[in-house]
Biopython code that builds the backbone (N, CA, C, O; Angstrom):
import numpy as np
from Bio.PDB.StructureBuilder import StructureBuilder

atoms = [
    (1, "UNK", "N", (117.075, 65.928, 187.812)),
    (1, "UNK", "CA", (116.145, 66.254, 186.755)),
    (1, "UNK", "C", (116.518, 65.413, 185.540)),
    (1, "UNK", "O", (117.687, 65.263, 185.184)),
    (2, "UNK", "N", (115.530, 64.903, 184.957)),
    (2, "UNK", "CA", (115.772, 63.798, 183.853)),
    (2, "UNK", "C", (114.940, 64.326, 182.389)),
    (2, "UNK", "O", (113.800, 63.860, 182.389)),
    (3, "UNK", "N", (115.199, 65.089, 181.279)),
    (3, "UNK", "CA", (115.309, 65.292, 180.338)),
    (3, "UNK", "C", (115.424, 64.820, 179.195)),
    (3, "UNK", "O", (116.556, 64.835, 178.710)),
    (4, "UNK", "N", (114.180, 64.190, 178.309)),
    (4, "UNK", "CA", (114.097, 63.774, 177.268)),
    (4, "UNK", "C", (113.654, 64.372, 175.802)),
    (4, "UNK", "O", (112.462, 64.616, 175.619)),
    (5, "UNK", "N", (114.281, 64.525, 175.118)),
    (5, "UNK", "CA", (113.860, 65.186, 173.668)),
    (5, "UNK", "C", (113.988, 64.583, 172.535)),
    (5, "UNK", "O", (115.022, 64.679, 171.874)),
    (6, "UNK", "N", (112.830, 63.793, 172.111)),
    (6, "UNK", "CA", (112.563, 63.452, 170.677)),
    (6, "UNK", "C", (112.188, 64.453, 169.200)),
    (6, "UNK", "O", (111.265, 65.114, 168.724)),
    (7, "UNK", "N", (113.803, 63.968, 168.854)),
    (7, "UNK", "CA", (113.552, 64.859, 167.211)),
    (7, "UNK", "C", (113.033, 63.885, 166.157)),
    (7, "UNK", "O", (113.680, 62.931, 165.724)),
    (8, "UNK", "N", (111.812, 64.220, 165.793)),
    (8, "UNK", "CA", (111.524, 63.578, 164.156)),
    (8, "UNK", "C", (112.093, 64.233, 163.492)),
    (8, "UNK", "O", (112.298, 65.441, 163.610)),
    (9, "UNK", "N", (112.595, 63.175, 162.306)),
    (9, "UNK", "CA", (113.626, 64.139, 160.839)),
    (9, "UNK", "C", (113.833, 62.781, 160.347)),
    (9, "UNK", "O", (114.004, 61.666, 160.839)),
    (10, "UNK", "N", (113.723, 63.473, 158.809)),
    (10, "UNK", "CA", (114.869, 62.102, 157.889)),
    (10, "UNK", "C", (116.315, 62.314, 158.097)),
    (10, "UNK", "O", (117.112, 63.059, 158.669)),
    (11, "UNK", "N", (116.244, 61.296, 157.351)),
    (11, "UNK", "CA", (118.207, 60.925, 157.282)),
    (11, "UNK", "C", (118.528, 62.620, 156.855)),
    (11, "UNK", "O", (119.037, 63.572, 157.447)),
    (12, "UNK", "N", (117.969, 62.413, 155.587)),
    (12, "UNK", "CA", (118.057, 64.358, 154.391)),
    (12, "UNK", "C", (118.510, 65.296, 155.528)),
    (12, "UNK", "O", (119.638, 65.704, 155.807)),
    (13, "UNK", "N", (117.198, 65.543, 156.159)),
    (13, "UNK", "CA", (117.258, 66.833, 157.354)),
    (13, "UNK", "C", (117.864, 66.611, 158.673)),
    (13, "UNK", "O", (118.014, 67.620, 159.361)),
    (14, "UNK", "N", (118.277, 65.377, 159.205)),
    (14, "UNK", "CA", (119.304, 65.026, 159.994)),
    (14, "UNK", "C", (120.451, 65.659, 159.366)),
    (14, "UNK", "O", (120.820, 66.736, 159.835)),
    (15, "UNK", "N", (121.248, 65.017, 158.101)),
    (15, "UNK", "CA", (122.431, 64.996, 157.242)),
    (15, "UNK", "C", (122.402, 66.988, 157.502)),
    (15, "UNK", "O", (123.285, 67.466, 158.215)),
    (16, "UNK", "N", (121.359, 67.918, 156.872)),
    (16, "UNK", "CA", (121.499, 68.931, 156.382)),
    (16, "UNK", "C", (121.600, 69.785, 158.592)),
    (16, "UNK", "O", (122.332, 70.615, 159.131)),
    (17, "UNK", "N", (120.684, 69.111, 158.969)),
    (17, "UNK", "CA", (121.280, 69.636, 160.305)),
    (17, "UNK", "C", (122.311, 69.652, 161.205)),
    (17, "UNK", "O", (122.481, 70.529, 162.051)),
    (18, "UNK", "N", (123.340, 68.213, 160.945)),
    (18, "UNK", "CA", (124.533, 68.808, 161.578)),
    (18, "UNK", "C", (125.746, 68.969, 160.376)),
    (18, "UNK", "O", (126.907, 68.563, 160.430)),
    (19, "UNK", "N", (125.151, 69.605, 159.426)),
    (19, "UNK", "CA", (125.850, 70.252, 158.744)),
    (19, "UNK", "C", (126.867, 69.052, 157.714)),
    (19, "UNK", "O", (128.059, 69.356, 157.677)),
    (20, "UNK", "N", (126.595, 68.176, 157.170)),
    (20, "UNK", "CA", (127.177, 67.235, 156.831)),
    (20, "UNK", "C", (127.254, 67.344, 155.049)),
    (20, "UNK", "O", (126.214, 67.871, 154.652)),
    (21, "UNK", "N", (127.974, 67.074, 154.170)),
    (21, "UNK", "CA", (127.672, 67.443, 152.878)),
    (21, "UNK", "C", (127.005, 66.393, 151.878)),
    (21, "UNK", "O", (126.891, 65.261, 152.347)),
    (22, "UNK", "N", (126.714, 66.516, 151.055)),
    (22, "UNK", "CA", (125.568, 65.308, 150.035)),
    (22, "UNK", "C", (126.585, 65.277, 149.253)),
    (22, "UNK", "O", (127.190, 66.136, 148.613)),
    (23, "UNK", "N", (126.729, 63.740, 149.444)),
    (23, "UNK", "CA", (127.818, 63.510, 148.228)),
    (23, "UNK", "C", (127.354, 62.075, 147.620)),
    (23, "UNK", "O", (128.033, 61.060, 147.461)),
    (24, "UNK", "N", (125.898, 62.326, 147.311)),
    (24, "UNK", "CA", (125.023, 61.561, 146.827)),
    (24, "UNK", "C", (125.367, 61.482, 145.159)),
    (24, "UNK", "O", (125.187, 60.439, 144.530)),
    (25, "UNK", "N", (125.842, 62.622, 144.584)),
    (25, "UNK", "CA", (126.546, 62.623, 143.393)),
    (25, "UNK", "C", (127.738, 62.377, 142.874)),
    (25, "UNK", "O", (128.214, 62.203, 141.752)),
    (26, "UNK", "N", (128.332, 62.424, 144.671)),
    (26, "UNK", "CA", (129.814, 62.021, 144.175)),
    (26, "UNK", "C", (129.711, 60.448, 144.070)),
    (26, "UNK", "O", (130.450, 59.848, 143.289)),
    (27, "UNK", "N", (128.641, 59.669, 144.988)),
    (27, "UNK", "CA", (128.285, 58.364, 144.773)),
    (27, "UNK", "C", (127.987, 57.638, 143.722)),
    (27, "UNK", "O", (128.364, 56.495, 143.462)),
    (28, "UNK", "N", (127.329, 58.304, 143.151)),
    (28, "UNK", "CA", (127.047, 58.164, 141.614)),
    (28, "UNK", "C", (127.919, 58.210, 140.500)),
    (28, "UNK", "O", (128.063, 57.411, 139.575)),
    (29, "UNK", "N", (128.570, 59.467, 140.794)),
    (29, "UNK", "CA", (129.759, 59.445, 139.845)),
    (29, "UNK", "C", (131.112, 58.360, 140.250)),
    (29, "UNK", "O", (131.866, 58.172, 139.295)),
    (30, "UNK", "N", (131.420, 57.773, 141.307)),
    (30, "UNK", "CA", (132.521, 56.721, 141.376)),
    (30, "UNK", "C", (131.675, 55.453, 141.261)),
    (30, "UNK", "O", (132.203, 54.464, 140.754)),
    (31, "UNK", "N", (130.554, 55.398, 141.636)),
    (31, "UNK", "CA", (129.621, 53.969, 141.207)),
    (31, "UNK", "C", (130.209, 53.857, 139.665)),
    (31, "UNK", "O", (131.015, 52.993, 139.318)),
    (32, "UNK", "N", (129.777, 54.670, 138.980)),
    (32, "UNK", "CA", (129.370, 54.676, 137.007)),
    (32, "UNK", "C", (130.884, 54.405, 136.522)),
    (32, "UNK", "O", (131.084, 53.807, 135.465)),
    (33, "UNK", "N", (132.093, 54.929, 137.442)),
    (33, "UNK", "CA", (133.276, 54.648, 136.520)),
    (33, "UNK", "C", (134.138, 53.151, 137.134)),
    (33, "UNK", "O", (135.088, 52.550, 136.631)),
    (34, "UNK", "N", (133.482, 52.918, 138.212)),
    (34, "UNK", "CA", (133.749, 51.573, 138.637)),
    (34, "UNK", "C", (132.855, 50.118, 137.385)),
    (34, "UNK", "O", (133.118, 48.990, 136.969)),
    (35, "UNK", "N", (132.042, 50.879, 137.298)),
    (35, "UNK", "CA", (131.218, 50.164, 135.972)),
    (35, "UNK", "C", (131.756, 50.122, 135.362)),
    (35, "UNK", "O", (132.488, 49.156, 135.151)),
    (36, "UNK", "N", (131.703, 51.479, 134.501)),
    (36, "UNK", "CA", (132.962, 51.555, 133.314)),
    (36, "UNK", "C", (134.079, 50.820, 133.157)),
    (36, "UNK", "O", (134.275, 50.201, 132.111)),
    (37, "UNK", "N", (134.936, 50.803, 134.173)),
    (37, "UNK", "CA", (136.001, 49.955, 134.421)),
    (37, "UNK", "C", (136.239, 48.244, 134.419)),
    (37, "UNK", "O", (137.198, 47.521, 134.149)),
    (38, "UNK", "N", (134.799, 48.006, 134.882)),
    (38, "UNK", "CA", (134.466, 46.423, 135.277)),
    (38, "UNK", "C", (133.840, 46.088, 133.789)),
    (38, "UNK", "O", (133.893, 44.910, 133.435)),
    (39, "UNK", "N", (133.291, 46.987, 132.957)),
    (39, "UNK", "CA", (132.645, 46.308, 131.819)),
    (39, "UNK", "C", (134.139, 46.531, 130.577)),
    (39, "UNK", "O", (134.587, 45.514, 130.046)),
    (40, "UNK", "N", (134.557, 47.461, 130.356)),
    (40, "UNK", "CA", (136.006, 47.314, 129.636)),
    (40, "UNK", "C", (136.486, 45.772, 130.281)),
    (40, "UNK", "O", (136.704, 45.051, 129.307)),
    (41, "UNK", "N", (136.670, 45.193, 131.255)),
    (41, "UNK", "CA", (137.899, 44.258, 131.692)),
    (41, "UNK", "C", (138.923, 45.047, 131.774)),
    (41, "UNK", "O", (139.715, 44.867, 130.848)),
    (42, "UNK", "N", (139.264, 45.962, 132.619)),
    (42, "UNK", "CA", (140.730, 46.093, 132.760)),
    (42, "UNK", "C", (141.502, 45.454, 133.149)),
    (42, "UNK", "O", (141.226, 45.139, 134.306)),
    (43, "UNK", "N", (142.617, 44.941, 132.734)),
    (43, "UNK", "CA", (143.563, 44.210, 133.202)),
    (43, "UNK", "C", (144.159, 44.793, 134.364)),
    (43, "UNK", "O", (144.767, 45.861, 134.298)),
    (44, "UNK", "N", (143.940, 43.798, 135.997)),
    (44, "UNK", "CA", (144.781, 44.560, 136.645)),
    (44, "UNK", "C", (143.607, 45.398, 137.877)),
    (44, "UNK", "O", (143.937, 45.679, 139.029)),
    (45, "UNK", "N", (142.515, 45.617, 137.393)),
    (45, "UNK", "CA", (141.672, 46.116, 138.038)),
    (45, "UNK", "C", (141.319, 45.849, 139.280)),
    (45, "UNK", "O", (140.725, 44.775, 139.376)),
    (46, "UNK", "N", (141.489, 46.521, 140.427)),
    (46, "UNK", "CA", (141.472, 46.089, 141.868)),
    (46, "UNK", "C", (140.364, 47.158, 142.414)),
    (46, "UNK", "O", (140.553, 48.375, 142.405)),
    (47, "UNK", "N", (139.299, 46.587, 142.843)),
    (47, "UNK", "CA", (138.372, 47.619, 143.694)),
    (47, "UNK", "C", (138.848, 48.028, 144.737)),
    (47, "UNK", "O", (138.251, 49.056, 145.057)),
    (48, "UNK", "N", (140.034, 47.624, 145.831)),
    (48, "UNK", "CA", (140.513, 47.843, 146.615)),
    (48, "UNK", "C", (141.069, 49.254, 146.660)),
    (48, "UNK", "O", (140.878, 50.201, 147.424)),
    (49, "UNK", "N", (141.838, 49.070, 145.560)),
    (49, "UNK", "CA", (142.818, 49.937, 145.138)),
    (49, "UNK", "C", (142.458, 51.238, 144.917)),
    (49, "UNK", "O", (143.127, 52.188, 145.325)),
    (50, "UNK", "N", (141.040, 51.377, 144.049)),
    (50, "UNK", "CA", (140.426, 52.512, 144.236)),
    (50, "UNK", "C", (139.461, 52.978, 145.308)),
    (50, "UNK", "O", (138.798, 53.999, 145.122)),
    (51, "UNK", "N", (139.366, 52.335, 146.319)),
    (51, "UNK", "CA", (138.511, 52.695, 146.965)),
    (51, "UNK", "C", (139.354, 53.035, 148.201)),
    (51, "UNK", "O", (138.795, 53.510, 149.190)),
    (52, "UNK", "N", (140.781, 52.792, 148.184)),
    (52, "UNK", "CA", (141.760, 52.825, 149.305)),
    (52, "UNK", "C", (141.587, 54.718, 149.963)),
    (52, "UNK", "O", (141.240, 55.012, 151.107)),
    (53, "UNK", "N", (141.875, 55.523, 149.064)),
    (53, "UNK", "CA", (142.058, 56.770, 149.515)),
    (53, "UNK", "C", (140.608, 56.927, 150.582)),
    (53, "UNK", "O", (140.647, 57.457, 151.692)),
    (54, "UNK", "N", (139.708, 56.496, 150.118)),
    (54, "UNK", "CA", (138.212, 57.055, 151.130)),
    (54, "UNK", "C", (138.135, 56.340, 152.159)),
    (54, "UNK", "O", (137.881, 56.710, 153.305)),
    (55, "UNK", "N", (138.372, 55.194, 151.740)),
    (55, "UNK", "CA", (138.051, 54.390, 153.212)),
    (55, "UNK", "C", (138.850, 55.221, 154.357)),
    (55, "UNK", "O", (138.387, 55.585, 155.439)),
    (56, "UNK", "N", (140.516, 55.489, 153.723)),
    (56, "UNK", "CA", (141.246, 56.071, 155.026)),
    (56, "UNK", "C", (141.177, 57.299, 155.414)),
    (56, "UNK", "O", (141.976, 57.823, 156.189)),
    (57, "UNK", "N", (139.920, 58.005, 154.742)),
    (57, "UNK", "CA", (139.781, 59.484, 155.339)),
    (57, "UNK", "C", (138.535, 59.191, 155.989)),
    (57, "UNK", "O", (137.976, 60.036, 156.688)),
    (58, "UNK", "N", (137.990, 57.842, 155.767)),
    (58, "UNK", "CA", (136.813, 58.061, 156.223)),
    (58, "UNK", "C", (136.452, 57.184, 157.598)),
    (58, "UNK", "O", (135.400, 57.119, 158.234)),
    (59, "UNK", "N", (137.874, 56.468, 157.824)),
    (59, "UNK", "CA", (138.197, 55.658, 159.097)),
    (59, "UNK", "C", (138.219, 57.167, 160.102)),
    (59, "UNK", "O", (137.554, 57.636, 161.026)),
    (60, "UNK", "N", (139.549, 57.602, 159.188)),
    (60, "UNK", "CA", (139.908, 59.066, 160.456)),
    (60, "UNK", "C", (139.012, 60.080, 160.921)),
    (60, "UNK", "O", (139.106, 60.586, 162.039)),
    (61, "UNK", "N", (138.032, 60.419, 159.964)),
    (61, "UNK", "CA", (136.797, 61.096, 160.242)),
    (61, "UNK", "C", (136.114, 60.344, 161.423)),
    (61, "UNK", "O", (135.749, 60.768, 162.519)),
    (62, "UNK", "N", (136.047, 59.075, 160.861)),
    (62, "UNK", "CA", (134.807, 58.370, 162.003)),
    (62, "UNK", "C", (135.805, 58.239, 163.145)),
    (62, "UNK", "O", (135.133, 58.028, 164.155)),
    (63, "UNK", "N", (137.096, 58.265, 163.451)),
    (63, "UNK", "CA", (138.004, 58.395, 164.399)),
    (63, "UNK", "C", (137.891, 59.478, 165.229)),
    (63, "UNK", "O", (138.038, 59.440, 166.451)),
    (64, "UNK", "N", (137.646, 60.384, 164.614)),
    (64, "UNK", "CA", (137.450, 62.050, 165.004)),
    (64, "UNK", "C", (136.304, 62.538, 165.888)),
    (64, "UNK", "O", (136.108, 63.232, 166.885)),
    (65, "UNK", "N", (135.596, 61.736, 164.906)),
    (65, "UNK", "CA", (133.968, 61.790, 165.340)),
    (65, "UNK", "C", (133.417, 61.032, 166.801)),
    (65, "UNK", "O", (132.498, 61.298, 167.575)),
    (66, "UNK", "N", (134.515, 59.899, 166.761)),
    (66, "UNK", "CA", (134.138, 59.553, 168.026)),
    (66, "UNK", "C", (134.997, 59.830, 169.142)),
    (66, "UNK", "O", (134.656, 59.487, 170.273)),
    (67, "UNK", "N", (136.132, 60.446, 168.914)),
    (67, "UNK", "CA", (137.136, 60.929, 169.897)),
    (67, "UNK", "C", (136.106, 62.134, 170.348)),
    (67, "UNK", "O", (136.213, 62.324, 171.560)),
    (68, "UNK", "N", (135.280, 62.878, 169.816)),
    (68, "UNK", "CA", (134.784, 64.209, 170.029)),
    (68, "UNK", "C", (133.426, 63.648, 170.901)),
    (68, "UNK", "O", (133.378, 64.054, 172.062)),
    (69, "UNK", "N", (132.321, 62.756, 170.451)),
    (69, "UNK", "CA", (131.314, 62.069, 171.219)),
    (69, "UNK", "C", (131.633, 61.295, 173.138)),
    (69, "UNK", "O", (130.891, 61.065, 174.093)),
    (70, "UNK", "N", (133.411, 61.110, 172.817)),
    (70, "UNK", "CA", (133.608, 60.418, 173.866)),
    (70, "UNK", "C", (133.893, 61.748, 174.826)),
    (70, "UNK", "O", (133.803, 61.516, 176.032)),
    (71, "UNK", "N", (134.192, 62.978, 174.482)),
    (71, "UNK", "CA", (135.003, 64.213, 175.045)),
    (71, "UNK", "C", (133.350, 64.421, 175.907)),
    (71, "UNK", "O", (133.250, 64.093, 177.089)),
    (72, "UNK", "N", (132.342, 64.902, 175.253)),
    (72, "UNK", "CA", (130.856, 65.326, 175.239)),
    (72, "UNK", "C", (130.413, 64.516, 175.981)),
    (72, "UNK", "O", (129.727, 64.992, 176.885)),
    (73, "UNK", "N", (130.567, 63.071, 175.965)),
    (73, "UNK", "CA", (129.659, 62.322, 177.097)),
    (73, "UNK", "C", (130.809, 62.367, 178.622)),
    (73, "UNK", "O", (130.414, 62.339, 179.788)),
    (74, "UNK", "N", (131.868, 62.422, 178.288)),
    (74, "UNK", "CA", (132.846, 62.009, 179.548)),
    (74, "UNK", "C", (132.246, 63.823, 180.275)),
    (74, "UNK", "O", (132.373, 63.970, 181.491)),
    (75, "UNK", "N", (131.919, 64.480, 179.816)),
    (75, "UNK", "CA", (131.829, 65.893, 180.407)),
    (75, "UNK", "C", (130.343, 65.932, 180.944)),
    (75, "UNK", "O", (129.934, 66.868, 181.631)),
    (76, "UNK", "N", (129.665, 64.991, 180.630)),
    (76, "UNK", "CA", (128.318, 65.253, 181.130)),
    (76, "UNK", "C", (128.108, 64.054, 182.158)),
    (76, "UNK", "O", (127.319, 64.039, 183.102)),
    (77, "UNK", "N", (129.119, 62.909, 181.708)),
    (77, "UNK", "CA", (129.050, 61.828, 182.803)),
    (77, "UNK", "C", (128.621, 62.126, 184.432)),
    (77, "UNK", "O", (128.674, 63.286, 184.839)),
    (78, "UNK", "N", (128.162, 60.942, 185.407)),
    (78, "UNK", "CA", (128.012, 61.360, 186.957)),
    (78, "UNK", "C", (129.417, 61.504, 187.315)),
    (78, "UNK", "O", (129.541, 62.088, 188.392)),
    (79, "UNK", "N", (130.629, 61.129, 186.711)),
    (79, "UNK", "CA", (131.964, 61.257, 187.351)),
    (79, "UNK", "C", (132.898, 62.077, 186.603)),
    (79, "UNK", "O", (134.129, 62.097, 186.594)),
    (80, "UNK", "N", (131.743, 62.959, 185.779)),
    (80, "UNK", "CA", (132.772, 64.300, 185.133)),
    (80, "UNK", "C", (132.623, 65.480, 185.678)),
    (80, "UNK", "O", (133.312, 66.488, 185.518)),
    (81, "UNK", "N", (131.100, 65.212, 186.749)),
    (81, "UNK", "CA", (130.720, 66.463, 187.024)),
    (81, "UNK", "C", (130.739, 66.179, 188.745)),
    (81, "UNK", "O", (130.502, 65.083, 189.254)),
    (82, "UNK", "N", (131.078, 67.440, 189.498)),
    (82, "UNK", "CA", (130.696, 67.680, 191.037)),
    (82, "UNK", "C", (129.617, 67.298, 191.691)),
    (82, "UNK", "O", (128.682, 67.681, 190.988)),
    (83, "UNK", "N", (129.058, 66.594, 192.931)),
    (83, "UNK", "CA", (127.860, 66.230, 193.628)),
    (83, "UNK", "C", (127.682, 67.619, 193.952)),
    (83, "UNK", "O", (126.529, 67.665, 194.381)),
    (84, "UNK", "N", (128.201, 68.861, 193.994)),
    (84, "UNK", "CA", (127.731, 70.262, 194.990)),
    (84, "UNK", "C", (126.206, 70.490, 194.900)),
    (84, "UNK", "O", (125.628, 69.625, 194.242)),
    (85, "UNK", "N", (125.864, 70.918, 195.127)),
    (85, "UNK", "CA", (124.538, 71.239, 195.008)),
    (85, "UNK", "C", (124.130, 73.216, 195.377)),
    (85, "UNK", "O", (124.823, 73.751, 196.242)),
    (86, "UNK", "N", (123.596, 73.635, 195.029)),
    (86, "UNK", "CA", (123.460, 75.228, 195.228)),
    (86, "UNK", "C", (122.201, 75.045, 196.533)),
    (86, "UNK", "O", (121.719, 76.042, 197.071)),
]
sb = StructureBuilder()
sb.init_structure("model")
sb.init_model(0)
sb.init_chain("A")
sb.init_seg("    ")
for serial, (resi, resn, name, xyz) in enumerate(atoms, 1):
    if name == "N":
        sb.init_residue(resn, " ", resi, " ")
    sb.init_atom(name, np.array(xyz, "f"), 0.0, 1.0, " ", f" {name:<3s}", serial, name[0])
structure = sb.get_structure()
């Protein structure tokens, strides 16, 4: 049996359906002080540097995320499951 299901949705109601958080403001708010920062001239100023902490939670998340996608497909795979038949 072969089973297909198309969901229409935006990104918004995708994001709000598997439960994901809007940090559309937190975007905004590190955009504006990266500004801030770049229009002063700080001496010393490295975008790297501040952007270091997210990138590496957000490697491990997407690490997570796909350790868990690979668990879900290996379980539904033709060689995760039995030929028996009822």
């Amino acid at each position: 049996m072969k089973l297909n299901v198309e969901v229409d949705m935006t990104p918004e109601e995708f994001r709000r359906a598997m439960g994901l958080p809007d940090v559309h403001l937190f975007q905004q708010e590190l955009m504006q002080k990266i500004r801030e920062q770049m229009e002063a001239g700080v001496d010393g100023y490295d975008p790297l540097s501040l952007f270091k902490p997210f990138i590496t939670q957000g490697f491990d998340s997407l690490e997570s995320y796909q350790k868990l996608m690979m668990q879900v497909l290996s379980n539904y795979s033709p060689m995760g499951t039995s030929n028996k038949r009822s």
